[in-house]
N, C-alpha and C positions, 0 to 999 in steps of 0.2 A: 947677800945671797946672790949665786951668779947660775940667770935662766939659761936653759940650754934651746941652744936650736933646732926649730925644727927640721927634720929630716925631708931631703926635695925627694928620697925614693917613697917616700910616705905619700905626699903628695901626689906623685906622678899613677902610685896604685891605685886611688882613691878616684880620681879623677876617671880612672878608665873603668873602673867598677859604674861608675855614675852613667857615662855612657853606652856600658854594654846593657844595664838595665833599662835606659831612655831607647836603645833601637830593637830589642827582643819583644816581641807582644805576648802579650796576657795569657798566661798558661793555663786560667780559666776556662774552660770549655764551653763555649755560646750553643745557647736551641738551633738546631737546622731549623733552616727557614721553609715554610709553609708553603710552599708553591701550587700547591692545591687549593689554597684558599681563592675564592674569587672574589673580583675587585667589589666594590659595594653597589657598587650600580645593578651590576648581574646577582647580586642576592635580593633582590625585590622579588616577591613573589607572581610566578607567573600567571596571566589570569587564562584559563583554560578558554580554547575554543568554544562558541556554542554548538550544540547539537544538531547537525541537519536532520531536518522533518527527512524523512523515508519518504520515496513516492508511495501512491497509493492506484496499485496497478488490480484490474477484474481481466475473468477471461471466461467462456464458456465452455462446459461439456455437454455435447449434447449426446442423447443418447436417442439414434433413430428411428423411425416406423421397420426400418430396412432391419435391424438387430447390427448395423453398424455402432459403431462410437466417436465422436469425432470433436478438438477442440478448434477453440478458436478466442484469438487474445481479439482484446475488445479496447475504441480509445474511444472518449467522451466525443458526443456527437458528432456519430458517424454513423455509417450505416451498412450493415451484411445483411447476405444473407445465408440459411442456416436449413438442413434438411427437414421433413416433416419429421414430427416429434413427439411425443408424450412425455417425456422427461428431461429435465434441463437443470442442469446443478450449473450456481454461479460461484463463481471463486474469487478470493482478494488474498493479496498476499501479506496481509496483517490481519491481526487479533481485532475485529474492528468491535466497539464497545456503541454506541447509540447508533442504530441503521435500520435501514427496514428495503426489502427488496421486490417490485412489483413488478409484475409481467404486462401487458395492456393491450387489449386492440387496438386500431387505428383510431378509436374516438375515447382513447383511454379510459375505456372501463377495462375494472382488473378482471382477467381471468380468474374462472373459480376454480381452486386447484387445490392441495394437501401440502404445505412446505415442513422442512426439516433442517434448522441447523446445527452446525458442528462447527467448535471453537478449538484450535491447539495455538501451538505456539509458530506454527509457520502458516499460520494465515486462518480465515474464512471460508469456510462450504456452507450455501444455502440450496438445496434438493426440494426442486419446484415440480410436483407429479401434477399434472396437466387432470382434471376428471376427461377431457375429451380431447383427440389430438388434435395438431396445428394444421388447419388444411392448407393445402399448397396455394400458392401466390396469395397468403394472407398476411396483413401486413400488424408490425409489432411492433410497442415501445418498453424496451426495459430501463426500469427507472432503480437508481438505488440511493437514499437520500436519509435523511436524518429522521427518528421518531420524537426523539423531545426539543433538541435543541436548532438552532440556527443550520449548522452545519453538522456533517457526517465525524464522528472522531473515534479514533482506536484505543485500545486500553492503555498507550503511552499522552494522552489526551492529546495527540495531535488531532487536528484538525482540517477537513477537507469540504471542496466544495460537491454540489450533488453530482452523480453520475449519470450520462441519460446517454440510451443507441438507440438505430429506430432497426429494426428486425424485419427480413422478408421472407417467406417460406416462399424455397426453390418448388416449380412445377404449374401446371397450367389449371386455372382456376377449373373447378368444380360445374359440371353443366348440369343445369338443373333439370331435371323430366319433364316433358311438355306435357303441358297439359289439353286434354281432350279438347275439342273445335268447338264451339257452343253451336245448340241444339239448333234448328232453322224455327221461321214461324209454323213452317208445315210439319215441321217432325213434333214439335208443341202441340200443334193441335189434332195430328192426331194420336198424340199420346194418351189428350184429356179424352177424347173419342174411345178409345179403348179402354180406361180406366172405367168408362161412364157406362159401358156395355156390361162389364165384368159386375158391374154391382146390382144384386138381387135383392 
């Protein structure tokens, strides 16, 4: 039996077939890549900022003996002064939640007065009606501080320290009526002198 040879065009096809499919790539179609995705380090969860506490600002309206009106922003001990008055509304510019707000003379006893507050969502009114007005050049502490706890805190439970101003009423003190000269010895005696005549 007599083999045949093989054919060198056979070969030469074969071979280029081998290398047209070794330099053509995958006609496969790959996922587009992610480029959105971010690296691992930036997918750890971010930890949110804390909350800055609000300040905790007061200011006064005062409503005058005069039928003026007039305010006046207020900083912890310090000291104004403020026209004569019967009615004085204080103001905070938060919802404040444990507080209590006193008016005082110079030796810190509380004035006796009628208050009223009023709670929203943009702050504190407390409506202090005086029973007697402020006489001029008398002197004042307004205190506003905490009723249960430690500290003054608003309905976000922050927390603050107490507030205090000292208060002057504008104008020149009050002169008081003199009183009559006391009697002499001689005007004494014969006062009793005539008493003593007049009785039958």
């Amino acid at each position: 039996m007599k083999l045949s040879r093989p054919n060198n065009k056979v070969y030469i096809i074969y071979l280029i077939g081998l290398i047209f499919c070794w330099a053509c790539p995958d006609p496969t179609p790959q996922p587009p890549e992610n480029k959105s995705t971010p690296p691992l380090d930036s997918q750890k969860a971010e930890v949110p900022a804390p909350r800055q506490k609000p300040e905790l600002l007061f200011s006064l309206r005062i409503h005058e003996s005069s039928g003026a009106i007039s305010e006046l922003s207020l900083a912890s001990e310090a000291e104004f002064e403020i026209e004569p008055a019967q009615r004085i509304e204080v103001l905070a510019n938060q919802p404040l939640a444990d507080f209590r707000v006193r008016l005082m003379d110079a030796q810190e006893r509380v004035l006796p007065s009628d208050e009223e507050i009023s709670l929203d969502a943009n702050g504190t009114l407390v409506n202090i009606q005086l029973l007697s007005p402020l006489k001029p050049a008398n002197s004042l502490v307004l205190l506003v501080d905490s009723q249960l706890a430690p500290r003054i805190s608003n309905q976000q439970a922050d927390t603050y320290d107490d507030f205090r101003v000292s208060l002057k009423v504008r104008g020149e003190p009050e002169k008081a009526e003199p009183k009559p000269p006391p009697l002499s010895q001689k005007a004494k005696t014969s006062k009793k002198k005539s008493s003593k005549r007049t009785i039958r």
